[in-house]
C-alpha positions in Angstrom: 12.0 5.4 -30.4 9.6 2.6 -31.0 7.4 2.8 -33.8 4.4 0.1 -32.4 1.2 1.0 -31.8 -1.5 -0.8 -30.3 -5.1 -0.5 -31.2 -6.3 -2.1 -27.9 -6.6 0.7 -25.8 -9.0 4.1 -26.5 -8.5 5.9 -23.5 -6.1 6.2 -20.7 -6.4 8.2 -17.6 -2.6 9.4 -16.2 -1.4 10.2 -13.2 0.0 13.6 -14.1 1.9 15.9 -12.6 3.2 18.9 -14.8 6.7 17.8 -15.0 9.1 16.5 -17.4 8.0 12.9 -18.0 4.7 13.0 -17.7 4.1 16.1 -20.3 6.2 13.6 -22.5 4.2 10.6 -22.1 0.7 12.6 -23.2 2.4 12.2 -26.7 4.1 9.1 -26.6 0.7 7.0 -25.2 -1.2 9.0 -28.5 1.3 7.9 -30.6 2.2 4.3 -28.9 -1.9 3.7 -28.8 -2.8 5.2 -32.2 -3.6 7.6 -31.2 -6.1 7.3 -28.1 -7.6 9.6 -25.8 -5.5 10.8 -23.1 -7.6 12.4 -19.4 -4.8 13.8 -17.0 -5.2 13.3 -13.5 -3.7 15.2 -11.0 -4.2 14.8 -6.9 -3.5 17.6 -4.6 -2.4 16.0 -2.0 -0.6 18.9 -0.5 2.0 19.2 -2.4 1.6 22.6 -2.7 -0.6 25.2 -4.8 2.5 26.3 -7.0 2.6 22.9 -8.4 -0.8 22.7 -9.4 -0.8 26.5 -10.8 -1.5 26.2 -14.6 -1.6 22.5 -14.8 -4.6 21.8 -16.8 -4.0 24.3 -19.6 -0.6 22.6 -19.8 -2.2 18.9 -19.6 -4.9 20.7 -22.7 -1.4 21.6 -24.5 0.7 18.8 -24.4 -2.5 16.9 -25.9 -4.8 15.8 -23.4 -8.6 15.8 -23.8 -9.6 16.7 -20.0 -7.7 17.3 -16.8 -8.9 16.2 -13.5 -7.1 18.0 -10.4 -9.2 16.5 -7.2 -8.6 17.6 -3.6 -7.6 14.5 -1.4 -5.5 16.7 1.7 -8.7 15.9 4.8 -9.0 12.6 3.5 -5.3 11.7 2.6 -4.5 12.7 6.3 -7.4 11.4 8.3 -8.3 8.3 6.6 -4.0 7.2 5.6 -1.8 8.7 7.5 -3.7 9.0 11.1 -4.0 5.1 10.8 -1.3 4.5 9.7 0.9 6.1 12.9 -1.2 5.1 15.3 0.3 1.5 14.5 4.0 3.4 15.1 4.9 2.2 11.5 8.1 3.5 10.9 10.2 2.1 8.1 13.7 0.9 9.4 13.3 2.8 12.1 13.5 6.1 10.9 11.6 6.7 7.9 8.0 8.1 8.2 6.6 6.7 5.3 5.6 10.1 3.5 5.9 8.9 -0.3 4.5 5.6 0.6 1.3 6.6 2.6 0.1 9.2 -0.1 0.5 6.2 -3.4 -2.6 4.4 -2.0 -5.5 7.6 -1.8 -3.9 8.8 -5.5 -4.0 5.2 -6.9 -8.2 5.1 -5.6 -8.6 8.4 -6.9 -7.3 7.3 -10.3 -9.6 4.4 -11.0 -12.2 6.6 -9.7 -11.6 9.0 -12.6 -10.7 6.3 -14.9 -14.1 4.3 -14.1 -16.1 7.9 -14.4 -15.0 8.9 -17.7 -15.1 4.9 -19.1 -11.0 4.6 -20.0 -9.9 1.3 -20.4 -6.3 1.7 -19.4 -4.3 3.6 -16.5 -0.6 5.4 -16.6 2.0 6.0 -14.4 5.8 7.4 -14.8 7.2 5.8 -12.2 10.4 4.4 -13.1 11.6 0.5 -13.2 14.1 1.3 -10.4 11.7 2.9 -8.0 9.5 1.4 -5.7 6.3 3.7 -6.6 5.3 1.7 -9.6 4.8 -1.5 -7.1 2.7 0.6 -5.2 0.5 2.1 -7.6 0.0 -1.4 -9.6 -0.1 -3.7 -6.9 -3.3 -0.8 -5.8 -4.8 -0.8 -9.5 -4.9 -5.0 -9.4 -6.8 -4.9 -5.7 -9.0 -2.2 -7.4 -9.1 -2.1 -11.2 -7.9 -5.5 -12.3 -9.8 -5.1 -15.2 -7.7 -2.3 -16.7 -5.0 -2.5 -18.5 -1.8 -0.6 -16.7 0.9 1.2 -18.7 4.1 2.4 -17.8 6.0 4.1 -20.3 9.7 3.9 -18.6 9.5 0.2 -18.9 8.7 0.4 -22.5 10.4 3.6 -24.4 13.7 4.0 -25.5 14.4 7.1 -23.5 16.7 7.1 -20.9 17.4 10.5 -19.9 15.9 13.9 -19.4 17.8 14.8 -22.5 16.0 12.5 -24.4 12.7 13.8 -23.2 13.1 17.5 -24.0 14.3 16.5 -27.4 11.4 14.6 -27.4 8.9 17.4 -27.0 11.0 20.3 -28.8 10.5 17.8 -32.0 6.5 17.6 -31.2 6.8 21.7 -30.8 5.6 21.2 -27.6 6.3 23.7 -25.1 8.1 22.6 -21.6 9.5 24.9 -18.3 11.8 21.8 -17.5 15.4 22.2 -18.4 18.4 19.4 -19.0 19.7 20.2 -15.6 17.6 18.8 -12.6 20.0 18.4 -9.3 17.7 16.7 -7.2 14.5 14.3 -7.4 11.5 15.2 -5.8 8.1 14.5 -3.7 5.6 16.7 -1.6 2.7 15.8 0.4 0.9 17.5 3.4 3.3 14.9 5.3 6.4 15.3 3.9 9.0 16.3 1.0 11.6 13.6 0.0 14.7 14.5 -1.8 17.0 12.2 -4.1 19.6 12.6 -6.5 22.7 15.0 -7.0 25.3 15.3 -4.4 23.1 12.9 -2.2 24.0 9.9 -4.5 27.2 9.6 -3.0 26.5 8.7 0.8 30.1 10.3 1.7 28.4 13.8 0.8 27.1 15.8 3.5 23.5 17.4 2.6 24.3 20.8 1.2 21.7 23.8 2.6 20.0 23.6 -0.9 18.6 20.3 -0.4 16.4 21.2 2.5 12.8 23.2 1.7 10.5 22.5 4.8 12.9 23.1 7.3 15.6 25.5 8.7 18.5 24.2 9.6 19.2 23.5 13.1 21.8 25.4 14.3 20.4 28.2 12.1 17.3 28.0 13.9 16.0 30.3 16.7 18.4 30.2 20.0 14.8 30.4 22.7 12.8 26.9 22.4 9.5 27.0 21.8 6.4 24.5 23.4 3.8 23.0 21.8 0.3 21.7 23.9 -1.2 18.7 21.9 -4.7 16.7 22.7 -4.9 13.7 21.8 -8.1 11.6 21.2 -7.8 7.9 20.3 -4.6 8.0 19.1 -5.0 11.1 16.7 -4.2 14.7 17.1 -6.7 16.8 18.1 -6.0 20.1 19.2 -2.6 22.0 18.7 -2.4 24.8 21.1 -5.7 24.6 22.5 -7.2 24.9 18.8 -9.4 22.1 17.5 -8.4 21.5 14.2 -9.1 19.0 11.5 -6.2 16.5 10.9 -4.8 18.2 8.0 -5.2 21.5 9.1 -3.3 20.4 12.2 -0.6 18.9 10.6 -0.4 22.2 8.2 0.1 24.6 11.8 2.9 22.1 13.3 4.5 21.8 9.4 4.8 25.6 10.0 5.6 25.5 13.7 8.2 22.2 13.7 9.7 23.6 10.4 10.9 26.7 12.0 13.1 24.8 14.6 14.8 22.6 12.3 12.6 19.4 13.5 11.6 16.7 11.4 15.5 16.3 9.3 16.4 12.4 8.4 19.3 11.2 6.0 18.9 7.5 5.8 20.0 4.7 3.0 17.0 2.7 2.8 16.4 -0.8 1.4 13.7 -0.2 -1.8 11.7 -3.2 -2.4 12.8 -3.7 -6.0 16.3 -5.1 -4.3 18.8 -2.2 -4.0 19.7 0.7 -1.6 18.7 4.3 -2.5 19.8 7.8 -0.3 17.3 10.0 0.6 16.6 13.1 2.8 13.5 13.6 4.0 11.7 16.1 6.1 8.5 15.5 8.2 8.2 18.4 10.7 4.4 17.9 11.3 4.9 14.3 11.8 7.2 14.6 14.0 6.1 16.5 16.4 3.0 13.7 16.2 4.5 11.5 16.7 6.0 11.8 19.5 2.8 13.2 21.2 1.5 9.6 20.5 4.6 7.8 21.9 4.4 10.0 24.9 1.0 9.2 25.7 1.4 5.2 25.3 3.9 5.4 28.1 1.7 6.3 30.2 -1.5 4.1 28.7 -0.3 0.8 27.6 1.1 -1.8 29.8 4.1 -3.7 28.7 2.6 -6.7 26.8 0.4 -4.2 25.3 3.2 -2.0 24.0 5.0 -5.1 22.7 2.4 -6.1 20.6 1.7 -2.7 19.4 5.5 -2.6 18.3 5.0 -5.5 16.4 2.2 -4.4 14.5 4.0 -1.3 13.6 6.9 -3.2 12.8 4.4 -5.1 10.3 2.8 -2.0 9.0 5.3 -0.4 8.2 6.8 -2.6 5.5 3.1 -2.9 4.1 2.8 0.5 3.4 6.1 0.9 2.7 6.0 -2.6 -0.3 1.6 -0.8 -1.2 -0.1 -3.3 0.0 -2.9 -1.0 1.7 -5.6 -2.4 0.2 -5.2 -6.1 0.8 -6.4 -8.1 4.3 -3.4 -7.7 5.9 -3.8 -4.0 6.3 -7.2 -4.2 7.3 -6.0 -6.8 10.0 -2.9 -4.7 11.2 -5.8 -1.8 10.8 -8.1 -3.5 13.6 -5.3 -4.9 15.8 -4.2 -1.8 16.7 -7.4 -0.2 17.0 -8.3 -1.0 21.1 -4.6 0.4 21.6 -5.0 3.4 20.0 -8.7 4.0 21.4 -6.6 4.3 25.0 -4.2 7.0 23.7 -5.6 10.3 25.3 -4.7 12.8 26.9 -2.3 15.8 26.8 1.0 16.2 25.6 3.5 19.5 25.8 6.8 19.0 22.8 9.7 20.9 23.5 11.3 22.0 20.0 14.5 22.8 20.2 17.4 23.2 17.5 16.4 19.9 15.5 14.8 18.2 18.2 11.2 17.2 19.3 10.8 16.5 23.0 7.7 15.5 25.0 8.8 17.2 28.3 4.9 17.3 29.5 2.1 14.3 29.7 -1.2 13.4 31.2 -3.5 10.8 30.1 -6.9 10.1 31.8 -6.0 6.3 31.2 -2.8 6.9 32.8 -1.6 3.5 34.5 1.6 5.6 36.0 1.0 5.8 40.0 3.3 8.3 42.0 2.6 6.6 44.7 3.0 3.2 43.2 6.6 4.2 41.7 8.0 6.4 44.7 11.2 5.3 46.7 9.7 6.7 49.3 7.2 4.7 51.8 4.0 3.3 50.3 1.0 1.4 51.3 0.2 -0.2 47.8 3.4 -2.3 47.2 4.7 -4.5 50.1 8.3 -4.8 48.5 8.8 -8.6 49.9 6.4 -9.9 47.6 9.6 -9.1 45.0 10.9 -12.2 46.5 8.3 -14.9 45.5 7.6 -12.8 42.1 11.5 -13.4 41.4 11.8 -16.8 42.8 8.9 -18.0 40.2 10.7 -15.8 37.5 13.8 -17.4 37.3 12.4 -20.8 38.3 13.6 -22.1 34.7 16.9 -20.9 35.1 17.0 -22.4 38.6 16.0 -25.6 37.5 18.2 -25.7 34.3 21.5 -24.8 36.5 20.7 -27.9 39.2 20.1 -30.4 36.3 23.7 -29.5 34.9 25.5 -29.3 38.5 
């Protein structure tokens, strides 16, 4: 353990969370920092109330001076993660970005406290492998450039969660963690991610005890079940006829999705520190939304439209995914796909069934989809020889490019 302290800091608000690490690092920053004052931060995010349960007496115990727990759920899910999938970000094409959407709103909330109760420093516990602490630093220089970041697993000699509860028991201070953790985790309203024990070998199947949000698929009930979404600009309205708020609406399909099975991925997934981590991840909710959303742009967006939608979520995605929310970029990507999204309404029926989410129903008052323009049948709004000239100027580079070489 290092002995150095540092008399530049008085007070540091952390990004706390209950567990392990963080009740560790309450003593370590006193003791690293001569001893300065220490505010815990929590954000409920939706992770769930049995994390929160008991969280400040245990931030009071382990040595902090205050504990702030502050309700972000509405605005984590109508001002983040609505945005954010109405660009169709999805990172490498299956991941739903469920860790990475929630690091910007905590990050905000953090200086917010920090800048409220006058610290000069913010704390995190993310590790130096992870992608989380580019997130949450690359958010405190767009926001807080002026305070001084520290990250105690870049720093300290501990290495393991052994190391940690010796750490404490020697401090007599009082932890529920034990030396055995199997698997690494993360909740939000959106999602729960899970890392670590048997998924660290990617020739491992996912036992039944990973999974928490979801039933498993075959295990699920045998009858489908539908589910009747509005949508309005590109967000979810109503489920089931209900107007809801956007959290409250993802809450209902969380419940409704995770009884099927839906919302399952197991994906190896390039982190943006440089190497390859295995996750499983669950987003019922969000997957259910999101393919209400996709249903609807088929029937709303031509094809250059769609195309250039594509690309913005293409681009979107690896911003949120590398936390770079609050730069120009996203408030670019943010804009672009804003006249897109405004044309996704409409009405949208999702067949869940045994793991899967199916739009099997959709209408949309902006609808470009004509019956009568599609039909095999005979139709007086498309003369069918005007293919020939459409196709002639087509492939008139081709054409051209084949007589030069004859």
């Amino acid at each position: 353990m290092s002995n150095q302290t540092n008399t530049s800091v008085k007070k540091v608000v952390l990004a706390y969370s209950g567990g392990l690490d963080t009740s560790a690092i309450i003593p370590w920053l006193k003791e690293t920092y001569n001893d300065c004052e220490i505010v815990a931060f929590c954000a409920d995010v939706g992770q769930g109330d049995e994390e929160l349960e008991g969280l400040h007496e245990k931030a009071i115990a382990s040595g902090a001076s205050e504990c702030y727990i502050v309700d972000l759920k509405e605005e984590l899910v109508a001002d983040y993660i609505y945005p954010t999938i109405a660009t169709g970000a999805i990172y490498e094409g299956t991941y739903l970005l469920g860790t990475s959407m929630a690091r910007p709103i905590i990050a905000k909330a953090q200086v917010e406290v920090a800048r409220k109760v006058g610290a000069d420093a913010v704390c995190h516990g993310c590790t130096g492998k992870g992608n989380d602490q580019v997130r949450f630093e690359g958010c405190f220089a767009a926001l807080a450039p002026d305070l001084k970041v520290i990250a105690p697993w870049r720093e300290w000699e501990m290495v393991s969660r052994e190391d940690l509860l010796d750490y404490l028991a020697e401090r007599n201070i009082e932890t529920t963690a034990s030396a055995t953790k199997i698997y690494s985790r993360d909740a939000n309203a959106w999602h729960i991610s899970h890392e670590g024990g048997e998924l660290e070998d990617p020739w491992n199947e996912p036992t039944k005890g990973v999974w928490t949000m979801t039933v498993a698929p075959e295990d699920a009930p045998d009858a489908p079940e539908y589910v009747t979404l509005a949508v309005e600009k590109g967000q979810i309205t109503q489920v089931n006829g209900e107007q809801l708020s956007p959290y409250a609406a993802l809450m209902q399909l969380n419940a409704i999705a995770g009884t099927h099975g839906v919302g399952r991925i197991d994906i190896t997934e390039n982190r943006l520190v440089g190497m390859k981590s295995r996750g499983c991840y669950e987003t019922p909710g969000g997957t259910v939304m999101f393919a209400a959303l996709r249903a609807i742009e088929e029937l709303v967006l031509d094809k250059s439209s769609r195309e250039w939608r594509e690309q913005i979520g293409a681009q979107m995605a690896h911003l949120v995914y590398d936390g770079r929310w609050f730069t120009p970029l996203c408030e670019s990507l943010l804009g672009a796909s804003k006249p897109l999204a405004d044309l996704v309404n409409g009405e949208v029926v999702i067949k869940l069934y045994k793991g899967q989410a199916h739009a099997v129903k959709k209408r949309s008052p902006n609808s470009l989809y004509s019956e009568e323009f599609a039909t095999f049948g005979e139709d007086d709004v498309y003369n069918q020889k005007d293919a020939e000239g459409f196709i002639r100027l087509y492939s008139l580079a081709s054409r051209i490019r084949a007589l030069s070489n004859q």
